[in-house]
N, C-alpha and C positions, 0 to 999 in steps of 0.2 A: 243538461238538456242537449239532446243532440237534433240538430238540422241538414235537411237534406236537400240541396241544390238543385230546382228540378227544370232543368235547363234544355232546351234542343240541341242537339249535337250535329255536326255539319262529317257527311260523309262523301272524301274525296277517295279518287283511284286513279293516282298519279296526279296531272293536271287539273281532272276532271271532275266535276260537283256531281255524284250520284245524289244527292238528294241528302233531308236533313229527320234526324232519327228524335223525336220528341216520348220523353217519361210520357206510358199510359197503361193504369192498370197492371205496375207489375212487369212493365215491360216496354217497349219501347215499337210507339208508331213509325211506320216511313212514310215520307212526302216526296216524291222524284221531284228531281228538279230538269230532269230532261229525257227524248223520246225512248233512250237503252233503259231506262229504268222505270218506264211506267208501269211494267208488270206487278211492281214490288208496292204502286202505290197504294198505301192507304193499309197493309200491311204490316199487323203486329207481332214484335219476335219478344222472345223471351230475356235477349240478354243486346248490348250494342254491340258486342262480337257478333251475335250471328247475322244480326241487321248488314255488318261490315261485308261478312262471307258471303253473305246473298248478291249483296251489291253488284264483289267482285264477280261473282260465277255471272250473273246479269250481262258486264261487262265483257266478257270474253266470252260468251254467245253473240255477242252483237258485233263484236272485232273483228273485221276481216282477218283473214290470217297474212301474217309476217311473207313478205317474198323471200326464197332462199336464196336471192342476190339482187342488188340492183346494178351490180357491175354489169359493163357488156361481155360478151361470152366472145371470145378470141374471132373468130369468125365474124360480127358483128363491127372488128374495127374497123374502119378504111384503112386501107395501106400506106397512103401517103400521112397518118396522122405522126408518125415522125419528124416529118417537114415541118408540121406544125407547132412542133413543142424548142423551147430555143433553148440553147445550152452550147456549148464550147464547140463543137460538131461543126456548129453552123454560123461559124465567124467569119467575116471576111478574113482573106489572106494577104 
């Protein structure tokens, strides 16, 4: 006799709780658990992989995008920020 564990499944994307994927009919409901994923609530997929891929695509429409640096840009340093940094330089004599 076989049995079949029909449990909710908790779907993260990195840190974060996209919501939780519950057996329904063959397939598997979504419940968000916060505002990037409400689109996806109450929506039935076929498999919990594509519940997963929903999530993520969900996920990174709602992402702001990545800065291509948080460093300052050469220009942006003060000049005297050398003074500030201590190192052998700036020992007394």
């Amino acid at each position: 006799m076989s049995t079949t564990i029909n449990t909710a499944r908790v779907i993260e994307i990195g840190s974060v709780t996209a919501g939780i994927a519950v057996p329904d009919e063959g397939g598997f409901r979504f419940f968000s658990s916060g505002h990037p994923f409400d689109a996806l609530d109450g929506r039935r997929f076929r498999s919990l992989k594509q519940a997963t891929a929903a999530a993520h695509e969900r996920w990174q429409q709602s992402s702001p995008p990545e800065p291509r640096s948080s460093r300052p840009r050469p220009n942006d340093v003060p000049a005297d920020l050398l003074l500030q940094v201590p190192g052998p330089f700036l020992l007394p004599v």
